[in-house]
TIFI-453564 format. One record per residue (C-alpha): x, y, z; residue number from 1; chain; residue in three letters. Coordinates in nm, 3 decimals. Example, Ala and Ser with C-alpha at 12.3 -4.5 7.8 and 13.67 -1.06 7.14 Angstrom:
BEGIN
1.230:-0.450:0.780:1:A:ALA
1.367:-0.106:0.714:2:A:SER
END
This chain:
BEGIN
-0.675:-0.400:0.458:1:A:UNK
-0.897:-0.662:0.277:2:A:UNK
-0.821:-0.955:0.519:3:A:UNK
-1.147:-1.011:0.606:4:A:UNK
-1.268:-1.004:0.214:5:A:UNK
-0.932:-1.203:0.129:6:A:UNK
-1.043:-1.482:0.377:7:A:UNK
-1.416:-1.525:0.291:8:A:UNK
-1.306:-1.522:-0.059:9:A:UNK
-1.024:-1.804:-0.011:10:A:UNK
-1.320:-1.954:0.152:11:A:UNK
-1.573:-1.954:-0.095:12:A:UNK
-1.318:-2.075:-0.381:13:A:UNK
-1.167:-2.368:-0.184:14:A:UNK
-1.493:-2.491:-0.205:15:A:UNK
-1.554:-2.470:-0.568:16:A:UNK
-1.235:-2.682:-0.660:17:A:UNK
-1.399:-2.903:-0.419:18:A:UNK
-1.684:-3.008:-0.609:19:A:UNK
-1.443:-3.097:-0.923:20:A:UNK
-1.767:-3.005:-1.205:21:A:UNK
-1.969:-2.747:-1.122:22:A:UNK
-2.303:-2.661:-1.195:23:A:UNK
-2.592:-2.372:-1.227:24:A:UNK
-2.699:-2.426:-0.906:25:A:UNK
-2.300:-2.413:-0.739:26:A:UNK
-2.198:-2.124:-0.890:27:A:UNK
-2.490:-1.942:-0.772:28:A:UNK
-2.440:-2.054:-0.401:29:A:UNK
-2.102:-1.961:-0.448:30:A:UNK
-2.225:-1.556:-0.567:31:A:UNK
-2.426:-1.549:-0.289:32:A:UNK
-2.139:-1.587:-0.056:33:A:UNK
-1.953:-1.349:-0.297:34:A:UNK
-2.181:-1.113:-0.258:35:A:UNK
-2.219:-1.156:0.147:36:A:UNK
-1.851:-1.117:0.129:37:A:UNK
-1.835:-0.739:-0.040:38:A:UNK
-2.178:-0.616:0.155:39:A:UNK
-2.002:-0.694:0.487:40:A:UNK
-1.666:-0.506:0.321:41:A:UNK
-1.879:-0.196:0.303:42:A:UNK
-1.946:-0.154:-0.052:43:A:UNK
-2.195:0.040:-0.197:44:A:UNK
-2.503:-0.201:-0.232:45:A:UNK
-2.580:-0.101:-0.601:46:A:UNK
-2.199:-0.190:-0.715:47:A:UNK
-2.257:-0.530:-0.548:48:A:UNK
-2.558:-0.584:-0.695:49:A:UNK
-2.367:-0.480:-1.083:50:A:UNK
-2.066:-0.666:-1.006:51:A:UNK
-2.227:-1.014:-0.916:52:A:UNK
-2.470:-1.004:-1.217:53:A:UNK
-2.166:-0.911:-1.444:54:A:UNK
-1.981:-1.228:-1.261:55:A:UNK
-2.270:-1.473:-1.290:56:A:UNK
-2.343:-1.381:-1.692:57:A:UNK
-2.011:-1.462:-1.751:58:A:UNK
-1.945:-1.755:-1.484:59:A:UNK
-2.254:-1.981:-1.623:60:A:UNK
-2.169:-1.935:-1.983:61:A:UNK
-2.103:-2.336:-2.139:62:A:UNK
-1.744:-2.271:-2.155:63:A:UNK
-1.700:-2.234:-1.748:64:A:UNK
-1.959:-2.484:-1.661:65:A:UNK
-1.782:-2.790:-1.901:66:A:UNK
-1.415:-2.677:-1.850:67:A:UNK
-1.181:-2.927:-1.678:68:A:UNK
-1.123:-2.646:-1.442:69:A:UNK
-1.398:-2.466:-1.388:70:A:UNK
-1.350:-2.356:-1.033:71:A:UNK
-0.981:-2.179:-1.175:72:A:UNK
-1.197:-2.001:-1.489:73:A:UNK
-1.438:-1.893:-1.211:74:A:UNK
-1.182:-1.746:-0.999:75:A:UNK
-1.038:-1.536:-1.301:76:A:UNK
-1.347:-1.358:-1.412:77:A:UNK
-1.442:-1.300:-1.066:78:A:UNK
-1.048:-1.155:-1.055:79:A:UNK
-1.152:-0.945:-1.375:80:A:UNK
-1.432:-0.813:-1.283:81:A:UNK
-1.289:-0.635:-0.937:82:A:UNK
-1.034:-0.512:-1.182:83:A:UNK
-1.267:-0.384:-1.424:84:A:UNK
-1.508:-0.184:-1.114:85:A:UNK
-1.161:-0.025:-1.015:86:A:UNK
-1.059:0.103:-1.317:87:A:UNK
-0.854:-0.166:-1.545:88:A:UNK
-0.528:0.062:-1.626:89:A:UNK
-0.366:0.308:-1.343:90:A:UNK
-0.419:0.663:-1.418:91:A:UNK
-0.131:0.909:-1.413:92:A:UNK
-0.130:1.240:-1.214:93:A:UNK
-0.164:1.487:-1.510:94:A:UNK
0.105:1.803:-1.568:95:A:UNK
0.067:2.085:-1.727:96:A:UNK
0.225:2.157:-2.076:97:A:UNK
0.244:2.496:-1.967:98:A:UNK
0.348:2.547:-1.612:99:A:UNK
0.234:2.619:-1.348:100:A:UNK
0.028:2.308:-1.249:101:A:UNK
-0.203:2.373:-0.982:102:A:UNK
-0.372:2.048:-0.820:103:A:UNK
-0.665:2.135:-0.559:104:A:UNK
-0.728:1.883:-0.291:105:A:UNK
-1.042:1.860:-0.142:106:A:UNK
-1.202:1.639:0.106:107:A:UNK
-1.376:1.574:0.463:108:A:UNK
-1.250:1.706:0.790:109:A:UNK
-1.018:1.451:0.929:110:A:UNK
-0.961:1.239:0.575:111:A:UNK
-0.572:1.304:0.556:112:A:UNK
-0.612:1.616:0.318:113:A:UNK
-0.286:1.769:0.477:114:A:UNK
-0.105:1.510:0.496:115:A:UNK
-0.172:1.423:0.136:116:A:UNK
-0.086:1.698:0.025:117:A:UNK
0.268:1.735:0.159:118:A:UNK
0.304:1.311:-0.038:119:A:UNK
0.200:1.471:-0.346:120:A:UNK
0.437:1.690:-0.318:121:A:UNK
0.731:1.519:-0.241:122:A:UNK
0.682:1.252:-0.491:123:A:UNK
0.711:1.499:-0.759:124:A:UNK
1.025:1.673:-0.583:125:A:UNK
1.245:1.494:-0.780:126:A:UNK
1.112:1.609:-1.097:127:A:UNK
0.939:1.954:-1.034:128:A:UNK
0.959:2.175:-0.768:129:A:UNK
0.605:2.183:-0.566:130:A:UNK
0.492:2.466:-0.397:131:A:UNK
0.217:2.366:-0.061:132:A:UNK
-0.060:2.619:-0.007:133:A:UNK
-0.243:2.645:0.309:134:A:UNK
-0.563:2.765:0.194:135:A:UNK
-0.749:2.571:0.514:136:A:UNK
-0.808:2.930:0.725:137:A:UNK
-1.097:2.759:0.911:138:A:UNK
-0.976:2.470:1.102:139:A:UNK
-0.739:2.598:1.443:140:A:UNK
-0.345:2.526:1.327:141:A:UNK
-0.415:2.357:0.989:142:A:UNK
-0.171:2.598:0.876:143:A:UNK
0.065:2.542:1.098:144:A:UNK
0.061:2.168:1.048:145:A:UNK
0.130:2.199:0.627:146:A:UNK
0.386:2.450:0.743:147:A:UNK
0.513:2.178:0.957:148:A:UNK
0.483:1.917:0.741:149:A:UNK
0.620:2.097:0.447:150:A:UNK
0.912:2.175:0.649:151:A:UNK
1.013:1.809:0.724:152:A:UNK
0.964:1.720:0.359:153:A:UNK
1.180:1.960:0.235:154:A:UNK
0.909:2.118:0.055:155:A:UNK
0.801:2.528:-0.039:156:A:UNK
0.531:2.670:0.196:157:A:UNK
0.302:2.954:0.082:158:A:UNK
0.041:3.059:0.358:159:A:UNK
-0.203:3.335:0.437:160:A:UNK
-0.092:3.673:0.607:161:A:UNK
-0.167:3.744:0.984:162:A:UNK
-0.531:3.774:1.048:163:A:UNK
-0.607:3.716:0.666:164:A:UNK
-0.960:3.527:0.608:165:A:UNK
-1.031:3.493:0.226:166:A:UNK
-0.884:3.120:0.091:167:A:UNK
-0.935:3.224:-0.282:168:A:UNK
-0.689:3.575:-0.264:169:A:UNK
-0.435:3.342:-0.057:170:A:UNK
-0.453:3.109:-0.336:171:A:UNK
-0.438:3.373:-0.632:172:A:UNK
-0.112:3.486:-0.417:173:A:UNK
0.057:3.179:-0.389:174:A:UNK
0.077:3.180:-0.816:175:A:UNK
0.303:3.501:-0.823:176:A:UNK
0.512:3.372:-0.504:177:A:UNK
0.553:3.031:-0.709:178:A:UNK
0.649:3.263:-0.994:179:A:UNK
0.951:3.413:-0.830:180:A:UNK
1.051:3.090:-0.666:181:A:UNK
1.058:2.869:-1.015:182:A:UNK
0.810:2.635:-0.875:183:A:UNK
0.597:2.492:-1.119:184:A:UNK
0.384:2.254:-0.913:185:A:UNK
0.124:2.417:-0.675:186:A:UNK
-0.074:2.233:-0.447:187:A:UNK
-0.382:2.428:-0.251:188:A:UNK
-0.506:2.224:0.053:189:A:UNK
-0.848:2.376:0.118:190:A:UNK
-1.076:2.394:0.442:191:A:UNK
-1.259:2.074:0.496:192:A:UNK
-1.576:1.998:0.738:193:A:UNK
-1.691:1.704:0.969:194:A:UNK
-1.971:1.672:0.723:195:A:UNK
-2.081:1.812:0.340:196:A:UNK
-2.255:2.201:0.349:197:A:UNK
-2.341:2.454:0.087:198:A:UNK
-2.069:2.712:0.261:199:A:UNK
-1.795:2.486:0.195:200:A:UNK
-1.899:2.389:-0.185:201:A:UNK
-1.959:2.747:-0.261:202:A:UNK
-1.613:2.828:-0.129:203:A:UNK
-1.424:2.563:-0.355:204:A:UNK
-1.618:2.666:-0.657:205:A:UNK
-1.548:3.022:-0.619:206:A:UNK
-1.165:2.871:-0.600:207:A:UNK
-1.249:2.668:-0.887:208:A:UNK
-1.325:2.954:-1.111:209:A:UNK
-1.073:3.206:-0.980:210:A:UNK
-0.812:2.998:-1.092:211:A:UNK
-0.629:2.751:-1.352:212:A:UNK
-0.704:2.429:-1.172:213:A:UNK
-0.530:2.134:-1.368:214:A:UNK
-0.657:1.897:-1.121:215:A:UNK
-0.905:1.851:-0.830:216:A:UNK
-0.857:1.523:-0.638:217:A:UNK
-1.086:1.420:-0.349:218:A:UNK
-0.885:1.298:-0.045:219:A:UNK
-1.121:1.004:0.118:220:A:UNK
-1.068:0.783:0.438:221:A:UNK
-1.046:0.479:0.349:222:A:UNK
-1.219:0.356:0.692:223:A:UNK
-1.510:0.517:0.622:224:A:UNK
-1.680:0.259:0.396:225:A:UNK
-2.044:0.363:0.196:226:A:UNK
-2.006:0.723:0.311:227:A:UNK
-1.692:0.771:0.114:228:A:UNK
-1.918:0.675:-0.243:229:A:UNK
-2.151:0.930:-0.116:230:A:UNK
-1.904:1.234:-0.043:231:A:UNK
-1.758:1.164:-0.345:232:A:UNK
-2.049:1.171:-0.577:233:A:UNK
-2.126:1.518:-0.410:234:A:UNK
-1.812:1.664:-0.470:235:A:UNK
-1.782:1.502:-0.844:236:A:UNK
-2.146:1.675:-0.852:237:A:UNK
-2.044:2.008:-0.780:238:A:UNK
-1.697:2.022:-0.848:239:A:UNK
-1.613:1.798:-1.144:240:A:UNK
-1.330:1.557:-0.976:241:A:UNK
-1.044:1.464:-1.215:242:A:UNK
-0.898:1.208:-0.912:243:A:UNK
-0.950:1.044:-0.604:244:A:UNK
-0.696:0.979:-0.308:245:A:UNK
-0.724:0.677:-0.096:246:A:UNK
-0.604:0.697:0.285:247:A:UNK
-0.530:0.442:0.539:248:A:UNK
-0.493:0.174:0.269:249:A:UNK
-0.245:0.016:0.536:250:A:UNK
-0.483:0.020:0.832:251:A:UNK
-0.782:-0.213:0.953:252:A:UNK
-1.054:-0.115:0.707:253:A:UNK
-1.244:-0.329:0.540:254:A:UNK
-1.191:-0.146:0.194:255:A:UNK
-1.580:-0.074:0.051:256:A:UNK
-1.403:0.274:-0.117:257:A:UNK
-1.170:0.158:-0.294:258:A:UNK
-1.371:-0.160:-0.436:259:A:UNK
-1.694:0.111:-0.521:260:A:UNK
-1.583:0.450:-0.553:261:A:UNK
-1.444:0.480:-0.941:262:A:UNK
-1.743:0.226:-1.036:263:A:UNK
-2.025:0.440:-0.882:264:A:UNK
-1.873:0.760:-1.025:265:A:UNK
-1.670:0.690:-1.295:266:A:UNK
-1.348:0.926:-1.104:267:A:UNK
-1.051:0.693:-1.112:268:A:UNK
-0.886:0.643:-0.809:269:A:UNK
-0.484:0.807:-0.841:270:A:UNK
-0.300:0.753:-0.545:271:A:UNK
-0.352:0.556:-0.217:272:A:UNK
-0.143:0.669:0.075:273:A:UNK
0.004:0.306:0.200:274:A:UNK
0.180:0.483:0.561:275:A:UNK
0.234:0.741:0.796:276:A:UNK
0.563:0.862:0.658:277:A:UNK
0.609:1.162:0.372:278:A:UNK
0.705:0.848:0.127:279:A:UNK
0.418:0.565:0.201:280:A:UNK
0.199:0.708:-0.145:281:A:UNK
0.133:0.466:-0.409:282:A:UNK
-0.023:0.475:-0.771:283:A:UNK
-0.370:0.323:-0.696:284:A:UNK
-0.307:-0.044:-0.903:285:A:UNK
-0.686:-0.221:-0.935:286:A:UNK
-0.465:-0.545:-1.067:287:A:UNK
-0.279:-0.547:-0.770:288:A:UNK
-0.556:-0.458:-0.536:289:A:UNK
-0.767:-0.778:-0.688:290:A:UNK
-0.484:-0.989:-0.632:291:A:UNK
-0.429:-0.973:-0.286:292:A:UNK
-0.826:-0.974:-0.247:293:A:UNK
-0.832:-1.301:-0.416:294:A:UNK
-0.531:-1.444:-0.226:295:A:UNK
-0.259:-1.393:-0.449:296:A:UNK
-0.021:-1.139:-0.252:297:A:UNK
0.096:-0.859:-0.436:298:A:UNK
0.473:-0.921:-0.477:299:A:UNK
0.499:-0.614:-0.750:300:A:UNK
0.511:-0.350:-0.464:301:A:UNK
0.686:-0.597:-0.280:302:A:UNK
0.946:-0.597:-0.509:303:A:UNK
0.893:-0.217:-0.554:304:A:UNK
0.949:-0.137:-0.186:305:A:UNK
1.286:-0.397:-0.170:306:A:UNK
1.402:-0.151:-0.500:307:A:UNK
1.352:0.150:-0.294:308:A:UNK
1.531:0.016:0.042:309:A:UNK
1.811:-0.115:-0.169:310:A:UNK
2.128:0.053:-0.231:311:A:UNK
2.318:-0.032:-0.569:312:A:UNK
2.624:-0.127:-0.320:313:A:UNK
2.349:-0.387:-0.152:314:A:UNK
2.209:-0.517:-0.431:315:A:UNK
2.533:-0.577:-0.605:316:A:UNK
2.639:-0.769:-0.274:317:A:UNK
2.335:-0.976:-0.320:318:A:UNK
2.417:-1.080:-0.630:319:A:UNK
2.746:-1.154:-0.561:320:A:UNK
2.666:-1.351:-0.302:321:A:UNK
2.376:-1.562:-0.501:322:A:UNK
2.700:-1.556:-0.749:323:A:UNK
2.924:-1.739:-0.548:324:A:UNK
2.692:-1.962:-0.359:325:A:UNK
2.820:-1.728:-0.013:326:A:UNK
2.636:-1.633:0.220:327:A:UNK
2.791:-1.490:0.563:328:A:UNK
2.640:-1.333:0.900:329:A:UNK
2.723:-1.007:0.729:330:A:UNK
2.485:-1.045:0.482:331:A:UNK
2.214:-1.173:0.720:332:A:UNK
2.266:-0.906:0.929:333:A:UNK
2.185:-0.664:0.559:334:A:UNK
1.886:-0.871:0.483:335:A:UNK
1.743:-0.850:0.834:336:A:UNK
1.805:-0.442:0.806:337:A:UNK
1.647:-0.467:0.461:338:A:UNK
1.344:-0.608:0.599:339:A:UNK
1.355:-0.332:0.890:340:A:UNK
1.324:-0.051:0.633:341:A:UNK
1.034:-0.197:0.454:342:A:UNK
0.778:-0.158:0.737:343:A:UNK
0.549:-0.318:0.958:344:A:UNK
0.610:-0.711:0.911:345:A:UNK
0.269:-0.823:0.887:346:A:UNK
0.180:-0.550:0.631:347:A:UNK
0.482:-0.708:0.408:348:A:UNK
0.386:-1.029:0.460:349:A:UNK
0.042:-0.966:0.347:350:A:UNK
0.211:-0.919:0.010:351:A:UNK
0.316:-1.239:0.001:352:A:UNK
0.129:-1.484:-0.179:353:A:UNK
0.069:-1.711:0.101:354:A:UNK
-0.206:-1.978:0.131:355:A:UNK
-0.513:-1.890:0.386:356:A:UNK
-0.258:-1.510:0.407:357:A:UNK
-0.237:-1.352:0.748:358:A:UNK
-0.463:-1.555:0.935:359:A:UNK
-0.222:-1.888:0.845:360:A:UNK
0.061:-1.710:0.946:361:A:UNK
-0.132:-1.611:1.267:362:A:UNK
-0.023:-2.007:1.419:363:A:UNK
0.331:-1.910:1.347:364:A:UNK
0.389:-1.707:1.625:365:A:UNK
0.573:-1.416:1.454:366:A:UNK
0.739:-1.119:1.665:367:A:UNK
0.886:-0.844:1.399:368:A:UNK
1.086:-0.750:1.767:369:A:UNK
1.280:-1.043:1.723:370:A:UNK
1.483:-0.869:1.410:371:A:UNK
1.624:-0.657:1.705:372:A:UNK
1.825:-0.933:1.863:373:A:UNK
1.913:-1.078:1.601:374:A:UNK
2.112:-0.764:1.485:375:A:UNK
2.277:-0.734:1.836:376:A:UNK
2.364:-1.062:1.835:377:A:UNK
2.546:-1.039:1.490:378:A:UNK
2.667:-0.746:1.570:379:A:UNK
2.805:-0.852:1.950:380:A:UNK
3.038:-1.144:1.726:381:A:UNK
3.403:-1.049:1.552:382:A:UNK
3.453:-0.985:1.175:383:A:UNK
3.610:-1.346:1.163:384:A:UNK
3.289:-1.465:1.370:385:A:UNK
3.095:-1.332:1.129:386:A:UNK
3.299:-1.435:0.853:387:A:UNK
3.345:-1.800:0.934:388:A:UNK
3.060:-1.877:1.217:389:A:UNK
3.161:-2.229:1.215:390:A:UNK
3.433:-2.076:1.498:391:A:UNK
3.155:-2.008:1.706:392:A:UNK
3.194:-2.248:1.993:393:A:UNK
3.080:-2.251:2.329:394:A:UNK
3.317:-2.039:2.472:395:A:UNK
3.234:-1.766:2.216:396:A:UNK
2.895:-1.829:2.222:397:A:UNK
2.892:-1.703:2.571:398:A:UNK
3.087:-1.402:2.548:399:A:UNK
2.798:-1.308:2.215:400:A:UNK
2.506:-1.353:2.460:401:A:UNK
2.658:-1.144:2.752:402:A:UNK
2.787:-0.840:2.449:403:A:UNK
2.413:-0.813:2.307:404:A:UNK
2.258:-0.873:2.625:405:A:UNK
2.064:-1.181:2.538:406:A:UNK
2.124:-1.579:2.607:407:A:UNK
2.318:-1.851:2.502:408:A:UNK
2.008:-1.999:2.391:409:A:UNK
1.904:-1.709:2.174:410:A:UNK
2.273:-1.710:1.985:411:A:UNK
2.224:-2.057:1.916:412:A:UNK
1.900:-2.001:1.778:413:A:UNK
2.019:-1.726:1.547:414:A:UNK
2.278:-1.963:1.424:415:A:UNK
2.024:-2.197:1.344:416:A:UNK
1.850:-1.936:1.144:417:A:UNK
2.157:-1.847:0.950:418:A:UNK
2.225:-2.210:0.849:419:A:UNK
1.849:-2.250:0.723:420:A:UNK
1.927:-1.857:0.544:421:A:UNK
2.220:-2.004:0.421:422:A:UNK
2.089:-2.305:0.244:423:A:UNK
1.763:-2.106:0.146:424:A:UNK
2.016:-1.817:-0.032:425:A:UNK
2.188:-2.166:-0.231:426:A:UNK
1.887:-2.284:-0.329:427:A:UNK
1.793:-1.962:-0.526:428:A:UNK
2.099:-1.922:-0.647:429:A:UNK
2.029:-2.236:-0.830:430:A:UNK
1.689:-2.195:-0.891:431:A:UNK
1.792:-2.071:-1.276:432:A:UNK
1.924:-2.322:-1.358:433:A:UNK
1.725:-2.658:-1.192:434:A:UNK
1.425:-2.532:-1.149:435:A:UNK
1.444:-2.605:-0.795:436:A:UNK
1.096:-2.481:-0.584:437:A:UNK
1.092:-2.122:-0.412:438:A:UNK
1.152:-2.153:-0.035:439:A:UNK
0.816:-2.177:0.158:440:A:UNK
0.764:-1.821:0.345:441:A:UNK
0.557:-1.934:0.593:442:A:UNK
0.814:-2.202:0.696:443:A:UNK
1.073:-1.908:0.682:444:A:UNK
0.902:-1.617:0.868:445:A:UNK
0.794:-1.868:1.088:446:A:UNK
1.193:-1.972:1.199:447:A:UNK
1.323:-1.626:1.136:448:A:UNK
1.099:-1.457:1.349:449:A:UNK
0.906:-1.668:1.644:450:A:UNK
0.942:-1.578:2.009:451:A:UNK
END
């Protein structure tokens, strides 16, 4: 998400530091393109129109205009003020000081509701124990999916009785069921529709004031641009939203919802669901979000998702290793599965904060499939081969390529990838204490993983 804002941004600063001094007259050339830029990314035309006046009263103050880097100061505020529409701090998902807490999710046919549900709820697992409640009688087998999904989550299902039609006594019956099971976290996913209707609103307000809601969070598609600021100023309207959920943060879209939704009506955006899997839900970060929009990666969740895929054994290996300046096929082959369990490549390496981002590493002809071979290569060698891979001769060579199935070529091309690892690992073990430059990513995704 955001490349296409990401590059025409990149795009429109490059040529500010171009012009050294800027004046009046750049600056506003350079908001016009800004302001192209978020109209083609789908956001709501009245938020553009706010956030580029708010940029330009601040961009042509005296200060900007004679700095000795003008261009830079330009680039923050317009940084600040994408942070500022999105809401400058993260807001928590709220708990009750008196249990239970009940969270309503609401939303569109076909916006992830379901789904979401079943992420809240095992995100808080470790903490509470959630209870999912299939209050969606309308739509054919949406029970059956939360039932399904709750299942595979490991997470308490409460659902309607055969042939039972009324969403707001299956509700009120879920809170003596959670009662007897000790959960104190209930979540109700209600019916949603293809489009907004009077039937549908009447039926979540009637759920709305039947019972002890703690919080009602809109679930909105991501992909679906100005009609997402719309929906959710009618259900804020009606219902009195405490949260939104962003979906598909990970896919294609251009990202208009999450740049205009909390600015056009003032409902902070909680969580945005980052995957497909039960796990892949984030806290919605507006710093983060504004840095990889302006080109600057966002190596926090990087760093967050490495945490996550990271054993304590692994990560004391690691540091052993950076320790003692060694660095064997072993631990390649734990980086490489490290990597694996962090996702789809290019969605990782649009964290990184690389120059001109996923369209320069577009020329370097990565293939995430190429991790594969590499592991049954290292895997096809001896404990001593992978030891000590200096042994690794032609002989030995060949009987690697014909064990994983690949060529002699390939092995020697993974051994040239270990020696550039290998240097790459000494240089950051050093880089405490010489200050020696970070590794260039490009250069290294590039070798690691072209065809």
């Amino acid at each position: 998400m955001f490349e296409a804002i990401k590059e025409r941004f990149e795009g429109i600063f490059a040529g500010l530091r171009g012009r050294g001094r800027l004046t009046a007259e750049d600056i506003s050339s350079a908001l016009r393109e800004v302001r192209m830029a978020l109209l083609e990314a789908d956001v709501n035309y009245k938020v553009v129109k706010d956030l580029v006046e708010a940029i330009r009263a601040r961009a042509t103050g005296s200060n900007v205009l004679n700095s000795i880097t003008p261009a830079q100061q330009v680039a923050v505020i317009v940084y600040e003020e994408l942070v500022g529409i999105m809401g400058r701090e993260p807001v928590p998902m709220l708990i009750s000081p008196k249990p239970p807490t009940i969270y309503m999710m609401v939303g569109l046919q076909g916006s992830g509701k379901t789904t979401s549900t079943v992420k809240i709820a095992k995100r808080f697992s470790n903490s509470h124990k959630p209870l999912v409640v299939a209050c969606d009688l309308r739509r054919p087998a949406a029970v059956d999916q939360l039932r399904t999904l709750a299942e595979k989550a490991g997470i308490a299902f409460f659902g309607p009785e055969q042939g039972e039609g009324d969403p707001v006594a299956v509700a009120k019956r879920s809170l003596a069921y959670a009662e007897d099971h000790l959960c104190d976290l209930i979540l109700l996913d209600t019916a949603g529709r293809l489009q907004l209707d009077d039937e549908l609103m009447a039926e979540l307000e009637s759920m709305k004031s039947s019972l002890p809601l703690f919080e009602i969070l809109l679930v909105v598609d991501s992909m679906t641009g100005q009609e997402a600021v719309e929906v959710s100023k009618v259900f804020n309207e009606r219902l009195g939203l405490t949260g939104v959920i962003l979906t598909k943060m990970d896919g294609d879209a251009r990202g208009g919802p999450a740049l205009a939704v909390k600015a056009a009506t003032g409902v902070p955006i909680k969580l945005a669901g980052v995957g497909e899997r039960v796990e892949d839900l984030e806290p919605f970060d507006s710093k983060r979000v504004a840095s990889r929009i302006m080109g600057m990666g966002d190596m926090a969740s990087l760093m967050e998702k490495l945490e996550r895929s990271t054993t304590d054994d692994d990560a004391e290996r690691i540091a052993e290793s950076l320790k003692k300046n060694r660095f064997t096929m072993e631990d390649m082959l734990l980086h490489l599965r490290q990597v694996k369990k962090l996702g789809p490549l290019d969605k990782v390496l649009e964290m990184l904060p690389i120059p001109g981002g996923a369209k320069a590493l577009k020329g370097a002809d990565i293939d995430p499939s190429r991790i594969k071979y590499t592991e049954a290569i290292i895997l096809s060698m001896t404990v001593k081969e992978r030891r000590q891979p200096e042994i690794i001769k032609g002989g030995r060579r060949r009987r690697i390529a014909d064990g994983s199935g690949t060529s002699v070529q390939q092995v020697n091309q993974v051994l040239a990838q270990f020696e550039q690892m290998k240097s790459m690992m000494k240089s950051l073990g050093k880089m405490g204490k010489t200050g020696m430059k970070p590794f260039k990513a490009k250069g290294m995704m590039k070798n690691l993983f072209k065809r």
